[in-house]
C-alpha beads as a LAMMPS data file, in Angstrom:
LAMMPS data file: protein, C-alpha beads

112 atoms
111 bonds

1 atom types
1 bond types

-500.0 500.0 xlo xhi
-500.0 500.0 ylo yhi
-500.0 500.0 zlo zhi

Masses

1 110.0

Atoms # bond

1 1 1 0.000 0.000 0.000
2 1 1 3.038 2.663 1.166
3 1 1 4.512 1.734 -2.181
4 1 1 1.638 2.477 -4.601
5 1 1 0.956 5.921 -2.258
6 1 1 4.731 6.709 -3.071
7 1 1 4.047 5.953 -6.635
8 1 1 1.162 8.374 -7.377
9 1 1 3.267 11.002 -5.573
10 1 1 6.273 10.727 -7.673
11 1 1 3.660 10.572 -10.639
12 1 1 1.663 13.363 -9.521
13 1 1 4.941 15.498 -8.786
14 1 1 6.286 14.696 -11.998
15 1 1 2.971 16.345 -13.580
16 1 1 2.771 19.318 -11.629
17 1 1 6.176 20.162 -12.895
18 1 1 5.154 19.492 -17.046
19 1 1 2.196 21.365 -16.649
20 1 1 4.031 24.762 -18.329
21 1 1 6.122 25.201 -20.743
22 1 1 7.886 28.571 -20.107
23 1 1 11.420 28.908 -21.809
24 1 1 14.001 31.644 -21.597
25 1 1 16.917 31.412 -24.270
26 1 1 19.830 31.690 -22.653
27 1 1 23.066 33.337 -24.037
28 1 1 25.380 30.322 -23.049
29 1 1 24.578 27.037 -23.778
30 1 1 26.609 25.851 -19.768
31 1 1 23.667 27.710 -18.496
32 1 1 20.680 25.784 -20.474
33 1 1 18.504 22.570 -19.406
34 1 1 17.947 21.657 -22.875
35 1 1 20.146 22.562 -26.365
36 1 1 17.888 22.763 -29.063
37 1 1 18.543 22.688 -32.876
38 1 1 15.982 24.656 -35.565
39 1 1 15.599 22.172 -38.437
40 1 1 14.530 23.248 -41.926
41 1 1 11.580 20.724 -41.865
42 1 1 8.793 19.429 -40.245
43 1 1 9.764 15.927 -40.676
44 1 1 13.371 16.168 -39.291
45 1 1 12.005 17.359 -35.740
46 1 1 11.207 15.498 -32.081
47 1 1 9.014 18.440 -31.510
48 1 1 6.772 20.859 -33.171
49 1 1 6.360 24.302 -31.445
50 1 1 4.205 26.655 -31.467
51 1 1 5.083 30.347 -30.040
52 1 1 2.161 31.162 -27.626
53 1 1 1.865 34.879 -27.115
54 1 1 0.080 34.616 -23.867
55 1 1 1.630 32.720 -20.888
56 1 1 -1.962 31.298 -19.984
57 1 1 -1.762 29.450 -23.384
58 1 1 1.584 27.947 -22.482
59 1 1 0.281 24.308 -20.962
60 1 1 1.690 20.839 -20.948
61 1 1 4.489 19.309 -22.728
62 1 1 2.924 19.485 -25.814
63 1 1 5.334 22.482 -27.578
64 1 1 3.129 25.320 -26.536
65 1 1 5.973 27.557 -25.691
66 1 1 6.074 31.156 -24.037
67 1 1 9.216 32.982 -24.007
68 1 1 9.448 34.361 -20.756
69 1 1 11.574 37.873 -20.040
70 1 1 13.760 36.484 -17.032
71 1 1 15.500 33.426 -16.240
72 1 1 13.858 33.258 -13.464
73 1 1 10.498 32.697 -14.536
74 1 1 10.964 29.695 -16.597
75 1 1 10.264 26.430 -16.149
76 1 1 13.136 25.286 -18.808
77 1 1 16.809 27.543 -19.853
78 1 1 16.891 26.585 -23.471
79 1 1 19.926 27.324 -25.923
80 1 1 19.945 27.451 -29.766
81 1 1 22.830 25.360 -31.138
82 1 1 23.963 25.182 -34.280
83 1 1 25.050 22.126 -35.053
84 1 1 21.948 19.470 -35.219
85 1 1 24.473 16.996 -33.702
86 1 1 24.962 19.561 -30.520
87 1 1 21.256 19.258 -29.519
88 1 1 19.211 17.042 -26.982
89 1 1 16.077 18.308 -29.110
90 1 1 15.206 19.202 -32.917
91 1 1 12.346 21.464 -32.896
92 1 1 10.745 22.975 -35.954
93 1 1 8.191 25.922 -35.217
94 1 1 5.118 25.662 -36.614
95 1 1 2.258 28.929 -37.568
96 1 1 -0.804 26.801 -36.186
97 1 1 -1.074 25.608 -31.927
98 1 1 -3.035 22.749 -33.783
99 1 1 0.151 21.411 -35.211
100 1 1 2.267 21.244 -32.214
101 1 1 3.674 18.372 -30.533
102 1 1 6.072 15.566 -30.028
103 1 1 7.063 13.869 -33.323
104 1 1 9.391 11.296 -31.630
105 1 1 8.804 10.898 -28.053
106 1 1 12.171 9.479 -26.761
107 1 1 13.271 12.989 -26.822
108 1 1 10.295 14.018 -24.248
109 1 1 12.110 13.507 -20.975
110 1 1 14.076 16.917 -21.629
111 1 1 10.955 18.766 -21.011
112 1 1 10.039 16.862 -17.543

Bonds

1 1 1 2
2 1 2 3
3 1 3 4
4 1 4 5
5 1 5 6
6 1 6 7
7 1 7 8
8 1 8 9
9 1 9 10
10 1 10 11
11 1 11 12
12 1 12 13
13 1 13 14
14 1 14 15
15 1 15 16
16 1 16 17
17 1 17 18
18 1 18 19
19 1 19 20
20 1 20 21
21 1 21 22
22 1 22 23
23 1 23 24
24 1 24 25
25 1 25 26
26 1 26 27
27 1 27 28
28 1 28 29
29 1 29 30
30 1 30 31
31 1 31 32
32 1 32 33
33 1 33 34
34 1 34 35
35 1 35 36
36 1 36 37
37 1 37 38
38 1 38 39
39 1 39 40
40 1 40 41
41 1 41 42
42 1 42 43
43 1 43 44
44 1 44 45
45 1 45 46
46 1 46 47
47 1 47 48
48 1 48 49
49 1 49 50
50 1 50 51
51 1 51 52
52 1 52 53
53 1 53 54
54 1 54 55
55 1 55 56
56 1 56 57
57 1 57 58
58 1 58 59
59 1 59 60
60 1 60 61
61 1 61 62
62 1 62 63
63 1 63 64
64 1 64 65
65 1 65 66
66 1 66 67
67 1 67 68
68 1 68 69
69 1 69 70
70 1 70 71
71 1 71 72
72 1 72 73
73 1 73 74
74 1 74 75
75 1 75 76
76 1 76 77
77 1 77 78
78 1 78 79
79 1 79 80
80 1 80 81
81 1 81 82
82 1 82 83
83 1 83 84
84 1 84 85
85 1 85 86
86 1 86 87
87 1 87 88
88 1 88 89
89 1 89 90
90 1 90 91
91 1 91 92
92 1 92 93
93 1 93 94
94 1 94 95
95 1 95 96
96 1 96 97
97 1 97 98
98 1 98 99
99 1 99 100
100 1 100 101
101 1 101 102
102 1 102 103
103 1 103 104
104 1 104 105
105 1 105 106
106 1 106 107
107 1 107 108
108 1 108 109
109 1 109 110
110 1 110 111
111 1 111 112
């Protein structure tokens, strides 16, 4: 019983924390949680993103991204490589919030 308690908490924590997606780009990439590569096309990318201009908007791990002023304030320090070998995560951004997501999900646990 203790361990499936200790189970849902670890779950449920794990949730709380993918709930937003707030980035801030970073200048160096020692200072980012994530290096992430712009590819050319859809099909080359883990993850489709979609630039939400309201924070609100900015839920789940499901590449609804808001680009937050301080470092502070986000919930993941990204840096642009570029090199595509350099990155943890290809991400192509896309004009419609209907076309985001996770292409490839092995690449997922960067955003936990």
């Amino acid at each position: 019983m203790m361990k499936h308690i200790t189970l849902l908490l670890i779950f449920g924590l794990m949730t709380i924390g993918a709930q937003a997606q707030k980035v801030f780009s970073v200048e160096y990439e020692s200072r980012a949680d994530v290096k992430v590569f712009v590819v050319d096309y859809e099909s080359q990318a883990n993850l489709l993103v979609f630039k939400q201009d309201y924070e609100s908007r900015a839920d789940g791990n499901e590449g609804n991204w808001f680009f937050v002023d301080y470092e502070s304030r986000a919930d993941k320090k990204i840096f642009f490589v570029d090199y595509e070998s350099r990155a943890d995560v290809k991400i192509y951004f896309v004009e419609y919030e209907s076309r985001a997501g996770w292409k490839n999900k092995e690449k997922i646990h960067f955003f936990f």
